[in-house]
Biopython code that builds the backbone (N, CA, C, O; Angstrom):
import numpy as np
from Bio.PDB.StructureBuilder import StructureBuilder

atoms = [
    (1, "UNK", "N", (1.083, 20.337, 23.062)),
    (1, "UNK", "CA", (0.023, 20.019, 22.115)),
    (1, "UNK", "C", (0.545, 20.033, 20.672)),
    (1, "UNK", "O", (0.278, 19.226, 19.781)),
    (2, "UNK", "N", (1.448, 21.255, 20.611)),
    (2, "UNK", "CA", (1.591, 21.122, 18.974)),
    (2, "UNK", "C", (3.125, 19.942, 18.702)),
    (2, "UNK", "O", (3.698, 19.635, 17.657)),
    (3, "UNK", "N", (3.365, 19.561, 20.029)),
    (3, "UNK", "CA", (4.476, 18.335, 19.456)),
    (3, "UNK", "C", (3.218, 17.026, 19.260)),
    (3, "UNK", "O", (3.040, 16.457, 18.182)),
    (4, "UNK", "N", (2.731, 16.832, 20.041)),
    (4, "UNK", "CA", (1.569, 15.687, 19.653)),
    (4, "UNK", "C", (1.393, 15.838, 18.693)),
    (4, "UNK", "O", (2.095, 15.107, 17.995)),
    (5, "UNK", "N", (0.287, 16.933, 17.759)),
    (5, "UNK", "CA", (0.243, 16.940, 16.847)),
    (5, "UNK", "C", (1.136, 16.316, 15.342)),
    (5, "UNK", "O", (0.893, 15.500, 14.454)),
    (6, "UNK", "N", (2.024, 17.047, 15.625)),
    (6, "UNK", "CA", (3.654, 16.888, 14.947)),
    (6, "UNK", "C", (3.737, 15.360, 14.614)),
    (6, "UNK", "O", (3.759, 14.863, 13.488)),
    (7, "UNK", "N", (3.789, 14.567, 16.099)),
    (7, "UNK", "CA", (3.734, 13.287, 15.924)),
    (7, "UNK", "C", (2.633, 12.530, 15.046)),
    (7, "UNK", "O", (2.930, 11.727, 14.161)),
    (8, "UNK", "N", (1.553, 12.820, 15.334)),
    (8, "UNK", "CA", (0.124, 12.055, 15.146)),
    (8, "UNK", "C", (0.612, 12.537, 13.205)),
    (8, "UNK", "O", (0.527, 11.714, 12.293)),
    (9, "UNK", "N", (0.998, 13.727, 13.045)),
    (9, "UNK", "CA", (0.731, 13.571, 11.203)),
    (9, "UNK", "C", (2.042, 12.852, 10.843)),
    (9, "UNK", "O", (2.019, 12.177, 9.814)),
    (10, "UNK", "N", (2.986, 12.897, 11.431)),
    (10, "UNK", "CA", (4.213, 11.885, 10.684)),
    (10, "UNK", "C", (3.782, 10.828, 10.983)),
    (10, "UNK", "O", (4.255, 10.027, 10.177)),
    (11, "UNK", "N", (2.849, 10.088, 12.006)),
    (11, "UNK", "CA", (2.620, 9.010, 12.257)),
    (11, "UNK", "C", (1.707, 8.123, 10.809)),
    (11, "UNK", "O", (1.897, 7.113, 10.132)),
    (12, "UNK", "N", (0.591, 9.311, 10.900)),
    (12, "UNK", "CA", (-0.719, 9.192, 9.190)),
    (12, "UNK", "C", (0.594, 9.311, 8.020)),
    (12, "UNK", "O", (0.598, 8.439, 7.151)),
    (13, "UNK", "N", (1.414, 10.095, 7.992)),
    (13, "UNK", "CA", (1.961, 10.031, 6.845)),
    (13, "UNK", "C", (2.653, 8.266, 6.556)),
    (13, "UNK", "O", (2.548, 7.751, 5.443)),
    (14, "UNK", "N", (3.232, 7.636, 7.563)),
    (14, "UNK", "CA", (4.164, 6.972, 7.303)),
    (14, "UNK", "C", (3.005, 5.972, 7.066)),
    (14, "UNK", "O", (3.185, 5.309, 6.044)),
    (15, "UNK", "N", (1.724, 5.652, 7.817)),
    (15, "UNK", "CA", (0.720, 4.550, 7.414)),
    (15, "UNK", "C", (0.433, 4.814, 5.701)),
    (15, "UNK", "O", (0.712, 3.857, 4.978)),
    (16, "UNK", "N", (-0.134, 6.126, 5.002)),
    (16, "UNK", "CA", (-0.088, 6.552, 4.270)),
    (16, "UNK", "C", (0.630, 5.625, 2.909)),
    (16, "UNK", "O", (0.146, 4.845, 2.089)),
    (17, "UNK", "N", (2.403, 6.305, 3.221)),
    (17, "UNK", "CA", (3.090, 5.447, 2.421)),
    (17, "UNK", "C", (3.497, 4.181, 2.694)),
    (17, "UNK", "O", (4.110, 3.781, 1.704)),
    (18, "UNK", "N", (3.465, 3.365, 3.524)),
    (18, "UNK", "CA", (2.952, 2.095, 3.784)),
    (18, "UNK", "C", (2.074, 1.585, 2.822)),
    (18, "UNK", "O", (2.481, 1.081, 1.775)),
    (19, "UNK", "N", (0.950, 1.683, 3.103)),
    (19, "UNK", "CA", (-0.281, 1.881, 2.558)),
    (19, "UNK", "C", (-0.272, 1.452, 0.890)),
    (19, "UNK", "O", (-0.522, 0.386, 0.328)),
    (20, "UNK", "N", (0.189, 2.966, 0.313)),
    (20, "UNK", "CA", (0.119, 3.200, -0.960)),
    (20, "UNK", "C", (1.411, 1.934, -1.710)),
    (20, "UNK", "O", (1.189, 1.213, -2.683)),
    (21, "UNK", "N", (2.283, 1.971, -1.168)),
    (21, "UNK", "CA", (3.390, 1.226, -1.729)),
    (21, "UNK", "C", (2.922, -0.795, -1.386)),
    (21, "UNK", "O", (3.522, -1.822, -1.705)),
    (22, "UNK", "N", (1.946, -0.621, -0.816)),
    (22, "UNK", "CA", (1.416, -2.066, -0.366)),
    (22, "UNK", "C", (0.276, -2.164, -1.686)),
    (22, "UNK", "O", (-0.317, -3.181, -2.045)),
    (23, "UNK", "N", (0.196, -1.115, -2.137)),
    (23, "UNK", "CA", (-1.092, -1.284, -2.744)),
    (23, "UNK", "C", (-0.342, -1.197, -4.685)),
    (23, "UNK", "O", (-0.568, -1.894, -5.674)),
    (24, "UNK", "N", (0.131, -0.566, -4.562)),
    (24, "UNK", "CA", (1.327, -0.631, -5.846)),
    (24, "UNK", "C", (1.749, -2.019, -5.995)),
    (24, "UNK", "O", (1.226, -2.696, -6.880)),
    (25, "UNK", "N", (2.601, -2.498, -5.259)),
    (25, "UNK", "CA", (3.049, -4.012, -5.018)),
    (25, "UNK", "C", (1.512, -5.069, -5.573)),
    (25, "UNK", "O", (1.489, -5.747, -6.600)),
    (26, "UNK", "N", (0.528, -4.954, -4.711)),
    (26, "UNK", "CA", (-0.576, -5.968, -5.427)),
    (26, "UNK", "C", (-1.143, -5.739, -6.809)),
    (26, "UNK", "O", (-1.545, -6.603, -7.588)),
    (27, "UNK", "N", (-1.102, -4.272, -7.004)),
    (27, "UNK", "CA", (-1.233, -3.858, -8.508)),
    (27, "UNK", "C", (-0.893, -4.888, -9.593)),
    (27, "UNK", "O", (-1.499, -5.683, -10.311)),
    (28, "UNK", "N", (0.751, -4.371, -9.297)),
    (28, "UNK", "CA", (1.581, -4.929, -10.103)),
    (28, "UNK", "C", (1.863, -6.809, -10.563)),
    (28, "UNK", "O", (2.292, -7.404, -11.552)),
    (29, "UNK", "N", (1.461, -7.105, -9.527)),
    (29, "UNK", "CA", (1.843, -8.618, -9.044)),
    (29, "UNK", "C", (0.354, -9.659, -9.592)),
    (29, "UNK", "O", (-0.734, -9.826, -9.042)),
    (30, "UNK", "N", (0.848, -10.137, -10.733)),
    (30, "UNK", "CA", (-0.236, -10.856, -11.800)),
    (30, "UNK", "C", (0.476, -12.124, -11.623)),
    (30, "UNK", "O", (1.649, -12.280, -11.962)),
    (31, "UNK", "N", (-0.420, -13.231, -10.964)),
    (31, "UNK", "CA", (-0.233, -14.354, -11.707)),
    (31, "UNK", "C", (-0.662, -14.976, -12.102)),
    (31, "UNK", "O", (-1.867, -15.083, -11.874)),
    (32, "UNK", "N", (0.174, -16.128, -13.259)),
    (32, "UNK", "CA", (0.095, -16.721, -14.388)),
    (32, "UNK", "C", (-1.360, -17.163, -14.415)),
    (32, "UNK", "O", (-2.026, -17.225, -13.382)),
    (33, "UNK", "N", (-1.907, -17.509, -15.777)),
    (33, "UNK", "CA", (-3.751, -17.784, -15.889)),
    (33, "UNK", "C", (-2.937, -18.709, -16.242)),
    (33, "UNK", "O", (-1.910, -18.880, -16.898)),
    (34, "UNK", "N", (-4.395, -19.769, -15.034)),
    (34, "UNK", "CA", (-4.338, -21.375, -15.426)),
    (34, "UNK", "C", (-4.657, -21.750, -16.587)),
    (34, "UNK", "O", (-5.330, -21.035, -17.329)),
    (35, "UNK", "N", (-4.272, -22.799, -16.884)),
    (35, "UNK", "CA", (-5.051, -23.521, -18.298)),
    (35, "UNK", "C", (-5.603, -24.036, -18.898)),
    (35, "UNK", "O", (-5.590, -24.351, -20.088)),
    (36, "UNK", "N", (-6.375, -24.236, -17.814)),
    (36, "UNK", "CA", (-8.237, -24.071, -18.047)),
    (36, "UNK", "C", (-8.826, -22.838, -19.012)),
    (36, "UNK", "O", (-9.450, -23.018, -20.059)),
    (37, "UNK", "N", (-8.457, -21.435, -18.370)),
    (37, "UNK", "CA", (-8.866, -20.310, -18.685)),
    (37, "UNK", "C", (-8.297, -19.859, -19.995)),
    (37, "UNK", "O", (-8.789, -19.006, -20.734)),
    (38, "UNK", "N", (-7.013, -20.657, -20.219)),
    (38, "UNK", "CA", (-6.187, -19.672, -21.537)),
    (38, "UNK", "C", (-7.139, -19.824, -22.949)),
    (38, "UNK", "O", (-7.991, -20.678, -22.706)),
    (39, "UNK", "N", (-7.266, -19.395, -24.083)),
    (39, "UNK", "CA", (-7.794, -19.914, -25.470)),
    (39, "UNK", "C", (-7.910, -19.482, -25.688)),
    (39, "UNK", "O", (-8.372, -19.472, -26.829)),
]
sb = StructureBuilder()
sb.init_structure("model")
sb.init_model(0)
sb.init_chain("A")
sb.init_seg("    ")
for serial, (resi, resn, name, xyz) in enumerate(atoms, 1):
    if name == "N":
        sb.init_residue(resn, " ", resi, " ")
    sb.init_atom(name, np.array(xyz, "f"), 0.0, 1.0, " ", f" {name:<3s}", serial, name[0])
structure = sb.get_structure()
């Protein structure tokens, strides 16, 4: 039981930072305003 365990939270951790570093990446990632919108 407590190796399951063991597994199941390294498992949440690694979705976790997955996750967070997927979400950093779209943060960051702007693109260019058409030019329609610029003025």
């Amino acid at each position: 039981m407590k190796k399951l365990i063991s597994l199941l939270g390294a498992l949440i951790a690694l979705i976790a930072v997955t996750v967070s570093s997927t979400a950093c990446f779209w943060f960051l990632y702007q693109p260019a305003t058409p030019k329609c919108l610029r003025k």
